[in-house]
N, C-alpha and C positions, 0 to 999 in steps of 0.2 A: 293485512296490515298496510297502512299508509307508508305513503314513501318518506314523511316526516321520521314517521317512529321508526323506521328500516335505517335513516339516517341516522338517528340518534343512538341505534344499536350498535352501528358501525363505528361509531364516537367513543361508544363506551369499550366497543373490543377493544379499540387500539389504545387508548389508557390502561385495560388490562394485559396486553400483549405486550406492552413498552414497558410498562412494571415488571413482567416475566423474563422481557428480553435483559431487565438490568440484576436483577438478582442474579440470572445465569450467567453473567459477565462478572459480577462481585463474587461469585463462586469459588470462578476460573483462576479469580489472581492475576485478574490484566491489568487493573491498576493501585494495585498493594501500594506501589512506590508513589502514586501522584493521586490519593482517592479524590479529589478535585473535579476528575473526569467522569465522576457517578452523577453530580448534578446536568452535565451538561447534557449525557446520556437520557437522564429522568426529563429534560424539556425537551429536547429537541426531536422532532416528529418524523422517524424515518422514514413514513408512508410517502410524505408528501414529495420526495425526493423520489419514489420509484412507482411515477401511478402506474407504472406498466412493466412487466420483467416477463424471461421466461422461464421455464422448467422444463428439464429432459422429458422427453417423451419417447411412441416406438417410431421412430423414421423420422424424427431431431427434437424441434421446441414446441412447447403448448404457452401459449399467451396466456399471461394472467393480470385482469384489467382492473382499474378502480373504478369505474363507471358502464362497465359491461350490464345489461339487463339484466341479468340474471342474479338474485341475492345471494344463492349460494358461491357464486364465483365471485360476487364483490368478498366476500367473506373468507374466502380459500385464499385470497388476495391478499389483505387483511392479515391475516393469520403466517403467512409466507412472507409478509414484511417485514416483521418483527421473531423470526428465526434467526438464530444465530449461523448463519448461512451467508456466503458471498449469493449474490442473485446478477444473472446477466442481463444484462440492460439496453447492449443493444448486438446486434449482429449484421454482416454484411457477408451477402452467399452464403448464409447457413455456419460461417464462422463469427466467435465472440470478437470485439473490438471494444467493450467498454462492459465495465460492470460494477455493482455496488461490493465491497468488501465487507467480509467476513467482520458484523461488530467486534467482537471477541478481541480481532487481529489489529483493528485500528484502532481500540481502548490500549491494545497493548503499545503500538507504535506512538501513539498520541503523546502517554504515560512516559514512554522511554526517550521522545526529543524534549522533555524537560522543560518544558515552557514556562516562561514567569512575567507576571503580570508585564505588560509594558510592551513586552517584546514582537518587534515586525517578525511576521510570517510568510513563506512563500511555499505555496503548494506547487507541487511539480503533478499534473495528471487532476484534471476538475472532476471528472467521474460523474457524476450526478449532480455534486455541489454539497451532499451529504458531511462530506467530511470538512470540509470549509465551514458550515456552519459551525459545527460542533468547535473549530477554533475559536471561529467569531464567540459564539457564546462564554465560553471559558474566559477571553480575553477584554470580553465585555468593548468591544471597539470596533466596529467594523472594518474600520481603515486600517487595522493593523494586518487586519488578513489580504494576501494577494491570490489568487490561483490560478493557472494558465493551462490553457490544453490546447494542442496543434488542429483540431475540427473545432470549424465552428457551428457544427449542428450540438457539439457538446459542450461547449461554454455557452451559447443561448438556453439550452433547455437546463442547466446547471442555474444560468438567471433566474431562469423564471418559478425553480422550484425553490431557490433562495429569498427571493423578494414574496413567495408564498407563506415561507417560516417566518419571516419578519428580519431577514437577515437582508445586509446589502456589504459584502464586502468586493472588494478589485476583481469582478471575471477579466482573464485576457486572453484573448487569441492570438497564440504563436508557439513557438519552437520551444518546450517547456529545457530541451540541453542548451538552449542559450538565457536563458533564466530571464526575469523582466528586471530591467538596468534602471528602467524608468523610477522603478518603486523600491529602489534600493536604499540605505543598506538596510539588509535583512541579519536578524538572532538567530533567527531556525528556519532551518528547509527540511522538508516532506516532501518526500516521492513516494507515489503509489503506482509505479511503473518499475520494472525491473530494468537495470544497469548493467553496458557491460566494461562503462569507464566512468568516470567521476568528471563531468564536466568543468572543463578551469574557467569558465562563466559563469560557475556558482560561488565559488571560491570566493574571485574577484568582487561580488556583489557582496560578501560577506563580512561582519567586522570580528576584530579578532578576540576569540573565546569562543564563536558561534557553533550551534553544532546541527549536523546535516545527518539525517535518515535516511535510509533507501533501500530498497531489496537491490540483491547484487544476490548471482548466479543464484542458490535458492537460500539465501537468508537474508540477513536486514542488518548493515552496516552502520554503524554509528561514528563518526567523523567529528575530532574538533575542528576547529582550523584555527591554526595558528598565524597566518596573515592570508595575502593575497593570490598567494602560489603557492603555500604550505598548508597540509591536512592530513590529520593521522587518527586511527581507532581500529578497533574491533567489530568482530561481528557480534551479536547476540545468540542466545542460543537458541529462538525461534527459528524455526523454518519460516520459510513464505513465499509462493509463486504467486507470481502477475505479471499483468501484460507488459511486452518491453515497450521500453519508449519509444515513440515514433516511428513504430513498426520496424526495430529494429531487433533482429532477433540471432542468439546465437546456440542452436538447438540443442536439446540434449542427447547425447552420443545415444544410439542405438545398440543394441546385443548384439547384433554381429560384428562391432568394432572390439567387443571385448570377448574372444574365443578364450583367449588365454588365462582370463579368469575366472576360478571358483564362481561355479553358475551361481550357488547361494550369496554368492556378495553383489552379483551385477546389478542388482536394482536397489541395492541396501541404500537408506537416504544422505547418510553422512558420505560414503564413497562417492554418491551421484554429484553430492554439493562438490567435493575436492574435482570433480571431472570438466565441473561445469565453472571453477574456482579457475583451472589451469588450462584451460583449452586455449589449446596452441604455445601454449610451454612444452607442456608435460604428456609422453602418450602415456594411452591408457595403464598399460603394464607398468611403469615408472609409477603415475600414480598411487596404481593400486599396491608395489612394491612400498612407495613412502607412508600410505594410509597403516599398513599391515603395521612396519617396522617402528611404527609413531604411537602404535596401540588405540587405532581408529577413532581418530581424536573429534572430539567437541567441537560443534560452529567457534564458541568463542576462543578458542584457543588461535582463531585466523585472527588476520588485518590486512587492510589496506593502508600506505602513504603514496601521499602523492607530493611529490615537489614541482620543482620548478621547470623542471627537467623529464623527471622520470615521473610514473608511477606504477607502484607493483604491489602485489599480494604477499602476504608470508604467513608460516607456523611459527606462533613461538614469538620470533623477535624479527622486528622491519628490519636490521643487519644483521638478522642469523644465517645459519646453511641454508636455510628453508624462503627461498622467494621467486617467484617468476611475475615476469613482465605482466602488464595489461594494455601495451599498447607496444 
């Protein structure tokens, strides 16, 4: 077979594969609330965004290329693009530092910052550039989309796979906790990097009504803000791990810190989020005492405010028994 028709086959997987990949997301109920984000899903071409990722292998990753010789590996490629799967993207010393997300996960985050027509965006974490487009698309604007990452080996190659889609919105290089000031004010923020405080340089750049996304300890917070030092919400009831921002990281307690705990709860997912929710409030055993006595409560039942002054987490109510600090 010619390399034409090898090309055109490869053409047509991925129009099959991106139809697969969106039924399997319309399934899930990622975006019941905003179906708006099926169209931009049906165009937007994820391949083009990871010519290259890896997959676990025995003794770490196996490369898988878009233009490796080989037909069958362009095609396992192909086919690995458009899995409902986070895919790594890049690594440094055999650890992950950057990767594409879970579709499934960002139809659902996309869905839940509420976007409506008009509104400036600011991505916290450019990833591939993947998820920038899929704004740009939806908001039919380019300029309304902003996205910043601290490397700039990943806001260039987030370029160049952007300006491949037909997208050109704001790449910037820098400090995604000090938000871009320049391209302010922003409606909605998106992070795709896990939090372990609520930056008051996003706030700031915020106008008031605006509402900010983000994973925080292992779920994904939803923030209004009510001016420029004030913001308050709930978590969702999703889970969700990623990389922290800026290589900042605050890890999850290990089994030897928790002897005193029922071994069948130490790795339970809701007790781990409250561990990871209170660390440095709360020790383990307190924790695990207020999870039990709360009747091992629901992500969304937390919150985060943050004022002017303070900001902290709680159960229930931001002036209830139930809060500890975040800074």
């Amino acid at each position: 077979m010619g390399a034409a028709a090898l090309d055109k086959d490869l053409d047509d997987l991925a129009v099959t594969a991106r139809a697969a990949l969106v039924r399997e997301i319309d399934a899930s109920g990622a975006w019941d609330d905003d179906p708006v984000w099926r169209e931009a899903f049906e165009a937007v071409p994820r391949h083009v965004f990871v010519p290259y990722y890896y997959v676990g292998a025995v003794g770490g990753y196996e490369r898988r290329w878009g233009e490796s010789p080989d037909p069958r590996t362009r095609e396992r490629w192909m086919r690995g693009a458009y899995e409902d799967a986070p895919l790594a993207t890049r690594l440094r010393d055999g650890e992950l530092v950057s990767s594409s997300s879970q579709p499934s996960l960002m139809a659902k985050m996309l869905a839940e910052l509420r976007v409506e027509d008009g509104n400036r965006v600011l991505e916290i974490g450019a990833g591939t550039g993947y998820n920038a487009a899929l704004l740009a698309h939806r908001l039919g604007d380019d300029d309304l989309v902003t996205t910043v990452d601290l490397e700039p080996e990943i806001t260039e190659s987030a370029r160049q796979h952007l300006a491949a889609a037909g997208y050109h919105p704001a790449v910037v290089t820098g400090d995604g906790a000090r938000g871009v000031p320049e391209r302010a004010p922003y409606d909605r923020i998106i992070a795709t990097c896990t939090l372990t405080s609520i930056p008051r340089a996003w706030l700031a750049q915020c106008g008031p009504g605006a509402r900010i996304l983000a994973p925080f300890a292992t779920g994904l917070i939803a923030l209004t803000v009510r001016d420029t030092t004030h913001a308050e919400g709930r978590f969702l009831h999703t889970p969700a791990y990623f990389v922290p921002l800026r290589g900042e990281t605050r890890p999850e307690p290990g089994t030897a810190h928790l002897g005193a705990i029922p071994r069948r709860f130490r790795d339970h997912e809701l007790f781990r989020f409250l561990l990871a929710l209170t660390r440095g409030s709360l020790d383990p055993q307190e924790a695990f005492a207020l999870w039990e006595r709360e009747g091992q409560p629901q992500r969304e039942r937390y919150g985060i405010t943050v004022s002017e002054e303070q900001e902290w987490a709680w159960l229930d109510d931001p002036e209830g028994p139930y809060i500890w600090p975040l800074r």
